[in-house]
N, C-alpha and C positions, 0 to 999 in steps of 0.2 A: 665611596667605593675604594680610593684608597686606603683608607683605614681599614677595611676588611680585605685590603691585597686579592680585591675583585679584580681580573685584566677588566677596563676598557677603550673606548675611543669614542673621542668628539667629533659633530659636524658641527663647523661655525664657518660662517660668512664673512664675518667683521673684521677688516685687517687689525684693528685695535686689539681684540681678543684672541686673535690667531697669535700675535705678538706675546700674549701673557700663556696661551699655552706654553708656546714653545720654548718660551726662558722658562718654567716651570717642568719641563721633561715630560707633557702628558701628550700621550698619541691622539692625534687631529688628521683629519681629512678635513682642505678647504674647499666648500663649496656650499650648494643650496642642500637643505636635505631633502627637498621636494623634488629630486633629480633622480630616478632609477640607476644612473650611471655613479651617483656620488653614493648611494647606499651600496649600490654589490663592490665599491671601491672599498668601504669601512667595513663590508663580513656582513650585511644585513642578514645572510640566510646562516648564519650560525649561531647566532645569539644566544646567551642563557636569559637575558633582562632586556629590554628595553625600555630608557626612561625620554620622552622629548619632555621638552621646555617652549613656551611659545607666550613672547614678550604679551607684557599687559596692553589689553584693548584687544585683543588679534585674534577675543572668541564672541 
């Protein structure tokens, strides 16, 4: 997405990955995504995309 200078934002949990956002300059909201409160926090109701990711084993 940034190579097409799509705006987005992440939901991550992981203090580890929170930490590579943020020294990388990409907008993050910490929390669970399965939280009503942590999506209308990241703009769920304006989206042009939505893409989740859901670690292996976890379907």
């Amino acid at each position: 997405m940034k190579t097409y200078n799509t705006p987005f934002i992440v939901i991550e949990k992981n203090p580890v990955l929170i930490d590579e956002l943020d020294k990388s300059g990409i907008l993050f909201v910490e929390g669970n995504a399965t939280e009503d409160k942590i999506l209308i926090q990241a703009g769920i109701y304006k989206p042009k995309n939505l893409i989740t990711a859901l670690p292996s084993g976890s379907f």
